[in-house]
N, C-alpha and C positions, 0 to 999 in steps of 0.2 A: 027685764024680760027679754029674755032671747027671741031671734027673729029668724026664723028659720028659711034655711037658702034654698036658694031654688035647685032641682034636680041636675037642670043642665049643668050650672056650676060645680056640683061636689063631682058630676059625671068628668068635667076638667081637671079636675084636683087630682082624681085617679089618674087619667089618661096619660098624664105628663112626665111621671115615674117610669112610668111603663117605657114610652118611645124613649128614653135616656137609658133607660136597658137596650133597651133593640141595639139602639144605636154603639156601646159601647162592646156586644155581644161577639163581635163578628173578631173585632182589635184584640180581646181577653182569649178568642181560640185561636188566633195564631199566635200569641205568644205562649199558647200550651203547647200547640203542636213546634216550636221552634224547640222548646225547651224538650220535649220528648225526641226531637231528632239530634237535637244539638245543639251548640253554641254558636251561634248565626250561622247556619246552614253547613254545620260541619260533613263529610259525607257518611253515609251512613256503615260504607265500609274502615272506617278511619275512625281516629280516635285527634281529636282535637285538645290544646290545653294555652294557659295566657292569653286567653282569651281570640283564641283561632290563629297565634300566633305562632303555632309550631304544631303541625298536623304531620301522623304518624300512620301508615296505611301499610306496616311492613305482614309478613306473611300471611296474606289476604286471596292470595291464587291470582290474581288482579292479572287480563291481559293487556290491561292499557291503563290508561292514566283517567282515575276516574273523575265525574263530573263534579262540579259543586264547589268544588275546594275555593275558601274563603280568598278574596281580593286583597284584605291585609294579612295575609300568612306568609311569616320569614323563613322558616324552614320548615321542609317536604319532604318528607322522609319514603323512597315507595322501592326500599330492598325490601331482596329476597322474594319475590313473586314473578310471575312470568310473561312479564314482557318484553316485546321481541321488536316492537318498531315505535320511534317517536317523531311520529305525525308533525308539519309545520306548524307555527305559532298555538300548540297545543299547549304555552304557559304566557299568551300574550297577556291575559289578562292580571297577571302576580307580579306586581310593577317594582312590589316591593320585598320581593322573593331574595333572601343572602345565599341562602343555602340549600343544594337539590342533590339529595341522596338517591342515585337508581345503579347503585350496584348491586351483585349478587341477582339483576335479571337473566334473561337470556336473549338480549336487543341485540339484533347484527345489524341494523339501519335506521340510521338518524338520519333526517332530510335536512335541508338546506331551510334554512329559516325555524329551524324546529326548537330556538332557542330564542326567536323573536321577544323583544317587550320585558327580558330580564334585564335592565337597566343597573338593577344592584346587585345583580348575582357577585355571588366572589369564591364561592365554593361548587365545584360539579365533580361527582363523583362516577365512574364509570367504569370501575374496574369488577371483573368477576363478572364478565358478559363476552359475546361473540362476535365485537366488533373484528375485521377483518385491517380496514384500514383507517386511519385516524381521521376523523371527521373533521376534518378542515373548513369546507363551511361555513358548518351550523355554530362558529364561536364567531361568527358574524354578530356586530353591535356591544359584545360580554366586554365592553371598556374597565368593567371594575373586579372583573375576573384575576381573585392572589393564587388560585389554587385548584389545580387541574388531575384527576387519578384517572389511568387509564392501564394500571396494571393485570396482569394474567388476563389479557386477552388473546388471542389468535394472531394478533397483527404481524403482518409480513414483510413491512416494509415501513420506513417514513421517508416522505419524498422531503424534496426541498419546499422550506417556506410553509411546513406544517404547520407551525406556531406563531404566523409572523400577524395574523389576527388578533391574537389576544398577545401584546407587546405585554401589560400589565403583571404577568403571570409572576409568582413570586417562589411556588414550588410545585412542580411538575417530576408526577410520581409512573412514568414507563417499565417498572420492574418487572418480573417475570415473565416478560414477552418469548414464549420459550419455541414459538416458529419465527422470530425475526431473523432474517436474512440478509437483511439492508439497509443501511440507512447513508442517506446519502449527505454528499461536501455541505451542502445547505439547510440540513435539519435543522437547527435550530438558531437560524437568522430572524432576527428582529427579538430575541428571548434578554434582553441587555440587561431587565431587571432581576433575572433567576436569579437566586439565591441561594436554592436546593435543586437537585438532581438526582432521581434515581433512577439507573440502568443496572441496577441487579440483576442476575441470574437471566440474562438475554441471548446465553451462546454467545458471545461479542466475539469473535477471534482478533481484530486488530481496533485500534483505539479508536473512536469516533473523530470527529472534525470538530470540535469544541471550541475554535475561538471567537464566535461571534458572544459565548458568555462572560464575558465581561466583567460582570455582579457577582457570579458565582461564588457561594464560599462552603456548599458542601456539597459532595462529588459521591455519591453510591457505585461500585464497582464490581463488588463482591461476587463469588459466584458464576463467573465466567471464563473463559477460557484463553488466554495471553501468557503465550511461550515466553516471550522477550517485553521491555519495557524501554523503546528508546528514547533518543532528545526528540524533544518538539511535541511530544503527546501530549501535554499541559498546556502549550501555546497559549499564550491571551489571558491565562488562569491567576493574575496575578493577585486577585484578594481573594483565591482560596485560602481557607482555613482549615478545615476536616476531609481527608480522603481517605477511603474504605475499600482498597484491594484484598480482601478475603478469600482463600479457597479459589483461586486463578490457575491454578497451577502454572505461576510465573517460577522460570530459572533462570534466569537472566533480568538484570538490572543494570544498562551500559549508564557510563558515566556522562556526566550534567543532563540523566535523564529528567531529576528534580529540580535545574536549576531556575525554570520560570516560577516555579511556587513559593516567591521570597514571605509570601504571609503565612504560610502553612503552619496551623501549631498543633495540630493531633495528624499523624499518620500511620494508618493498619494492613500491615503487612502479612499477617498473621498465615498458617494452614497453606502454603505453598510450596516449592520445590528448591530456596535459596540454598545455595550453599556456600556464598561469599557476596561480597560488596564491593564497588570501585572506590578505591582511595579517597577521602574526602565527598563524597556521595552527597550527606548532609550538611556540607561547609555552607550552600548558599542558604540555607534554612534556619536562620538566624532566631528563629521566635519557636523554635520546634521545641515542647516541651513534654511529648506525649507520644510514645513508641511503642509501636507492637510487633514484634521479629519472631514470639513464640512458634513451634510447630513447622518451624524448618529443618533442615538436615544441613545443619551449620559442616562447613570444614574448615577444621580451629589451625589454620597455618598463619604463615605470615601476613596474607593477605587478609585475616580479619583479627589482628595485633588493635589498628585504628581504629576498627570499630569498637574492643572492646574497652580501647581509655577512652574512649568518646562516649560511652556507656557510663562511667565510672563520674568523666566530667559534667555531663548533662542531664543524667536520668541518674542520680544517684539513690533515689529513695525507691526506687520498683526493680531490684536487680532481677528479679521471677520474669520481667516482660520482654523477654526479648533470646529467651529459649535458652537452649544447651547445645553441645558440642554432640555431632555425628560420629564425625570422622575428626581424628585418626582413632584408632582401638583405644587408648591408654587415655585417651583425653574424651572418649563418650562421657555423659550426662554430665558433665563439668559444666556451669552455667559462661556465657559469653562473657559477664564482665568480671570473670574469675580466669581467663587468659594471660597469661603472664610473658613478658619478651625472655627472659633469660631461656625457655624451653625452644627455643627456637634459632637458629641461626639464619638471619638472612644477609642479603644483599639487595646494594639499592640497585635501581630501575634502569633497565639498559635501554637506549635509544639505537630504534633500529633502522630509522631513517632522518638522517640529523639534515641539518634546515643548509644548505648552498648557496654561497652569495650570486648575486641576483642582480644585469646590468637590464635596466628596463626606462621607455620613454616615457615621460607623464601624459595621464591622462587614462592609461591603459590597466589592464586586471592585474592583481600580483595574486602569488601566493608563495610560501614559506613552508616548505611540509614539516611535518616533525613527528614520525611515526614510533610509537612506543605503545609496553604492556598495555590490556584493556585496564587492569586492576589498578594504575597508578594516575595520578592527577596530572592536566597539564597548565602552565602559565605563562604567560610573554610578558619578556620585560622591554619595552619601548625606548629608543634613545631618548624620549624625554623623563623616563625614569616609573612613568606609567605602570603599573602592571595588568595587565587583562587574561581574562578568565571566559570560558564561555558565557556566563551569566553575565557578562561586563555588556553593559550600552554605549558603543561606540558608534557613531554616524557615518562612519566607512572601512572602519575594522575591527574585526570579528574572529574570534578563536572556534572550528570547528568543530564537531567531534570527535575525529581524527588525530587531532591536534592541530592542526594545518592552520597555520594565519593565514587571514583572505581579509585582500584591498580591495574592494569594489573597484577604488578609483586613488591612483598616487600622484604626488604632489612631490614637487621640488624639497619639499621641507619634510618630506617623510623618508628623505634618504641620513643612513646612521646605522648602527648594530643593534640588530635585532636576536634576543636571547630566548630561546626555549630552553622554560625553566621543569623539570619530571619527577615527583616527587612522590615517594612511597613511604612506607615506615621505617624503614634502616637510612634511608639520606635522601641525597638530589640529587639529579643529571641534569649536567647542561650543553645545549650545543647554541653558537651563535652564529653567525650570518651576517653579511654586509647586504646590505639593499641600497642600489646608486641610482637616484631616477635622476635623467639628462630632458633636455631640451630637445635631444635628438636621436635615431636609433644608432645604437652602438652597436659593434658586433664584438662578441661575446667569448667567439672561436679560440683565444690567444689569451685568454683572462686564465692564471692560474688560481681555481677555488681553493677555499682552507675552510675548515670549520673544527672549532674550540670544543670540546668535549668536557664538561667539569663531571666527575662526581663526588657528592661528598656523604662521608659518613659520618656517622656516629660511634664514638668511643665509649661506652658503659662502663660504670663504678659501681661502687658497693653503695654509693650513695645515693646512686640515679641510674637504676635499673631500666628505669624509660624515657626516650625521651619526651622534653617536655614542649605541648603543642599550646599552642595558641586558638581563641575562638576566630576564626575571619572576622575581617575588619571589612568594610568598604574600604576600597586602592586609591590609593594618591598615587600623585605627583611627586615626593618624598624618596621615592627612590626602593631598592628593593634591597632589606636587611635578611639575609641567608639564617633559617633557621640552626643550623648545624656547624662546627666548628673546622671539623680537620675536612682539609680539600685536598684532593689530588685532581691534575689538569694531564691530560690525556689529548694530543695533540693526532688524532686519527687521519688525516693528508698532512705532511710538511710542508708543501709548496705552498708557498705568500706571496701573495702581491701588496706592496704599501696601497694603499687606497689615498688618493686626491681629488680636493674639490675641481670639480668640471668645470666648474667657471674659472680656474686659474691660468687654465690655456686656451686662449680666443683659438688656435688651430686644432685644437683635437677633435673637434666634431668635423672637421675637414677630414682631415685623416684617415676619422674613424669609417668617413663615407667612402672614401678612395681602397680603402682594405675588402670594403663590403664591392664595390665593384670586380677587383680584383678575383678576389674568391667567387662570384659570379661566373666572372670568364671562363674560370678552370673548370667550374663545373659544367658550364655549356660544351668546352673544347672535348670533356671526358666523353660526355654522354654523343654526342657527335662520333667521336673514334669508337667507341663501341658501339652505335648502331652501324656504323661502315663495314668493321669485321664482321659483326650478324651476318651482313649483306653480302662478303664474300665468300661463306664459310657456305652460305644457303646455295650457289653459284656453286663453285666447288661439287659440291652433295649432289648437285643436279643431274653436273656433267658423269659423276662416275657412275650415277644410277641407270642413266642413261647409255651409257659404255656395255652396263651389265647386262642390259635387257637385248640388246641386238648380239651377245655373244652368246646368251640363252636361248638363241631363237633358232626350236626344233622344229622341223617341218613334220607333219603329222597326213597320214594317207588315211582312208577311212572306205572301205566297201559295205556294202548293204549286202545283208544275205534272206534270201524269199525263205522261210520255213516252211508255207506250207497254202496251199491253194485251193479253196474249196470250192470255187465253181466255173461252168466249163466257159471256154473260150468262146467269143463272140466270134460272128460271121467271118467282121473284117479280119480278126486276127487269124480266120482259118487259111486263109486264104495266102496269110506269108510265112503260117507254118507248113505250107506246102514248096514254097521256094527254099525255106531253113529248116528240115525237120530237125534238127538238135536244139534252135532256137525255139521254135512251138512248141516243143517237148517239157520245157522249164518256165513258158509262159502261160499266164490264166485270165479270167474276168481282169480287167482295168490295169493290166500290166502294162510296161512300157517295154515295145520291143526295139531288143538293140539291133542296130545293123549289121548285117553278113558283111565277114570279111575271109572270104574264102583263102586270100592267100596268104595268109598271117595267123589262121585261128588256131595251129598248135604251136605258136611259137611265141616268147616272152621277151620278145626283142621286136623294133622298132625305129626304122629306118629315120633319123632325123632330119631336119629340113638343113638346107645351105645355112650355114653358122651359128647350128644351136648345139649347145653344150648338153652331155650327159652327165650324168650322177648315177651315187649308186643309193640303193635304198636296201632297208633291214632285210627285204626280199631276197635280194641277190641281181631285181631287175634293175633295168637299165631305163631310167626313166628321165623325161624333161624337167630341168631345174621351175620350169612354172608351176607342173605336177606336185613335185615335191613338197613346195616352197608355200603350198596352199594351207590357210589356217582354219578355213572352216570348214564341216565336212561336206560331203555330197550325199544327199537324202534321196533316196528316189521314191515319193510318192506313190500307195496305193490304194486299191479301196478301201474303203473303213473297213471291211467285213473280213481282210486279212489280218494276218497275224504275223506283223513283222519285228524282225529283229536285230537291231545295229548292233555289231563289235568294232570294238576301235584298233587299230593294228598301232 
């Protein structure tokens, strides 16, 4: 028999259901409403995916960076809409943000801190915006920043030490900055890890300052503007690998301008102004397997013979890369490594300033010129059998551009014959040199110089139409074996002196000092006798000039004539044109009147005193040599309101 319950308790039984609804009601509508807005609070202009791991907010009209975006989101994607400023610590919150896409806005100002709390960024993109100048800054804390885009912007300028916050950087894309005007010695210090570099289409007119990159191994160039390409522009560039000069309108290429780029193994040349190469160009680029010459305006002469068995030896499989022939007429569209020597005749390379031996003390600067063609190579061969090249790493001696050897600093042991060796495609030139460093200064005045002239050619057969070259070697110590056989020695001064060690006469540097005194002497006694003649010759001049002027010396007479008088005579004066009426008659207002001389006044002569001398003058009168002899004139002052008039007799 059932025992029926009481109302309260079924009234429980219900009730309990119920609050376990309530209570779960509220947890069930926000995860509807999560799920109707998003995947954990995606925004609602954005499109989120992996789980809020990669949110997408691109052409959304968006002027700023909107709110919401999820705390675990690695990439942020907010191109193409129009934002114009990013606010500080506007992404503090995305700890774990790699990657932040805001190109294609229109931001001209980023603040300082505006990249706060990106701890793992490594990617920021900000090109196709209005930045003006490089936001320096705001890569404050971006320790894990490989990769930085700041092309086709507006930017004007990079100072020094733009990049030196984010050390980390591994490619750094500057391209079409097409107002930059500047970049300075120190742009890109502290960059040691770059890898990549693009300065594309920047207007560049001369080569930046690139040696603090270090790392570097690809080099964007393209599309700018460099006449010329000299030594040193690569400086520091030693593990590059790929460099892209395209469309430069480069005409010029001087020689060991490539010599720092010994890793180089793709280089494009392509779409510029060439029209020849310096002899061995590509000698120090030992790993180059990859040329682009097309689109130049080759001229096929002697001067690009080596480039094109160097084409032939190196790049055998892509003859297409590396263009055709401009000039001359008969030889257009002929491709370069279809050049042949027998259509040419040349000769080898003439030295137009050969190297002079050289008496110098240690311690002190040498150098050795050695002036020849731009288009042929140059080399020094060392008494220790050495050879050096610009490319060569020497601790104190260094082959120029020039050609010119340069000693920082010489050494007892670096006295011996020194050969500049000039080599083109038909042979060598050589000229040599004696270098004596002493213990003490020599003089030099009485040394008769010589210097050895070699050149040597090449004989051609039916068998050996070219000659045959070799790849460069790194230089020993080994000595230096002449590619070419038949020599002729050309002795350009005859006069010799034997050359002897300095240390064989304990008195020569005695000597040598007593000569140098001497020739002292002579020069002080010259320079002494010629200021002394100066000195009489200036005496001399003085006296005759002076002779001349007292024989020149004309006496000059000078009267004043009254024109014209326009107002009447005052009291006083009436009163003495009544004792002189011819005098009153000629005088007016603020005249000066002269004294009556009744018994003389028709007459032009003049009784002199006891022992003064007469003269005659242009007149005919008879006048006192004081009169005469007078050099300034005699003005007689009248009122302003006359109208007077001097003539000079």
């Amino acid at each position: 028999m059932r025992v029926p319950r009481p109302a309260s308790a079924r009234h429980a039984w219900i009730a309990a259901p119920l609050a376990l609804l309530c209570l779960a009601a509220p947890a069930w509508l926000a995860r509807s409403a999560a799920a109707v807005a998003g995947p954990q609070g995606c925004p609602a202009a954005c499109s989120c995916s992996n789980q809020s791991s990669k949110v997408v907010c691109t052409r959304r009209g968006l002027a700023g960076v909107p709110p919401g975006i999820p705390p675990n989101t690695r990439h942020l994607n907010l191109m193409e809409n129009n934002i114009r400023m990013v606010q500080a610590d506007t992404f503090r919150h995305l700890r774990h943000l790699e990657v932040l896409q805001l190109g294609r806005n229109a931001i001209r100002q980023i603040e300082v801190g505006a990249f706060n709390g990106l701890a793992s960024l490594n990617t920021l993109e900000l090109f196709d915006n209005w930045l003006t100048v490089v936001p320096s800054g705001a890569f404050e804390y971006l320790s894990k920043l490989r990769e930085l885009w700041l092309r086709n912007n507006p930017i004007e300028s990079i100072s020094s030490y733009a990049f030196n916050r984010v050390p980390s950087l591994l490619r750094l894309d500057l391209g079409e900055l097409k107002k930059l005007k500047y970049i300075s010695e120190g742009a890109f210090e502290g960059l040691y890890n770059l890898k990549y570099l693009n300065l594309g289409m920047c207007n560049i007119r001369d080569m930046p300052n690139l040696t603090p990159l270090v790392g570097l191994e690809e080099l964007e160039m393209s599309g700018n503007n460099f006449p010329a390409i000299r030594p040193g522009a690569f400086h520091g560039l030693k593990s590059l690998k790929k460099l892209w000069i395209m469309s430069s309108q480069i005409s010029l290429i001087e020689r060991n301008a490539f010599d720092d780029l010994a890793a180089l193994v793709e280089l494009n040349l392509a779409h510029n102004n060439l029209t020849s190469l310096p002899h061995d160009l590509f000698a120090p680029l030992r790993y180059l397997v990859e040329l682009h010459l097309h689109h130049n305006p080759w001229n096929c002469d002697c001067d690009v013979l080596w480039l094109s068995w160097w084409l032939r030896e190196y790049i055998p499989t892509n003859s297409t890369c590396c263009g055709r022939c401009h000039a001359p007429a008969h030889m257009r569209g002929r491709f370069l490594v279809e050049v042949d020597q027998a259509a040419f005749q040349c000769s080898a390379p003439f030295i137009m300033d050969a190297p002079r031996d050289l008496n110098i003390s240690e311690g002190r600067v040498a150098e050795l010129k050695c002036r020849t063609p731009s288009m042929s190579s140059v080399r020094w061969l060392l008494p220790n059998g050495t050879v050096l090249s610009h490319a060569s790493n020497h601790p104190r001696i260094s082959v120029l551009n020039d050609g010119t050897l340069n000693f920082s600093q010489v050494f007892l042991t670096d006295t011996g014959v020194y050969t500049c060796m000039v080599t083109n495609v038909a042979g060598n030139s050589n000229a040599s040199a004696y270098l004596n460093v002493s213990t003490a200064e020599l003089n030099t005045s009485n040394y008769s110089f010589f210097t050895t002239v070699t050149v040597e050619t090449t004989e051609t057969s039916p068998e050996n139409a070219f000659p045959k070259f070799t790849k460069p070697v790194p230089t020993t110590a080994t000595g230096y074996q002449p590619a070419y056989t038949t020599t002729t020695t050309v002795l350009i001064q005859t006069t010799k002196t034997p050359k002897q060690d300095p240390a064989a006469d304990d008195g020569k540097a005695q000597t040598s000092l007593d000569e140098v005194m001497r020739t002292t002497k002579i020069i002080i006694g010259c320079f002494v006798a010629v200021t002394l003649l100066a000195a009489a010759m200036l005496i001399v001049f003085y006296k005759l000039r002076k002779r001349h002027q007292q024989r020149s010396t004309v006496a000059a007479a000078r009267t004043v004539e009254i024109i014209q008088v326009d107002e009447d005579l005052p009291a006083s004066a009436a009163a003495a044109s009544a004792a002189s009426p011819a005098t009153a008659a000629a005088a007016g207002e603020g005249a000066v009147v002269l004294p009556a001389i009744p018994d003389h006044i028709n007459y032009n002569t003049y009784k002199p005193s006891h022992g003064a001398h007469w003269t005659e003058n242009c007149l005919g009168n008879s006048l006192h040599p004081t009169v005469t002899t007078i050099a300034e004139p005699y003005i007689i002052q009248t009122h302003p309101k006359e109208k007077v008039q001097e003539t000079q007799i």
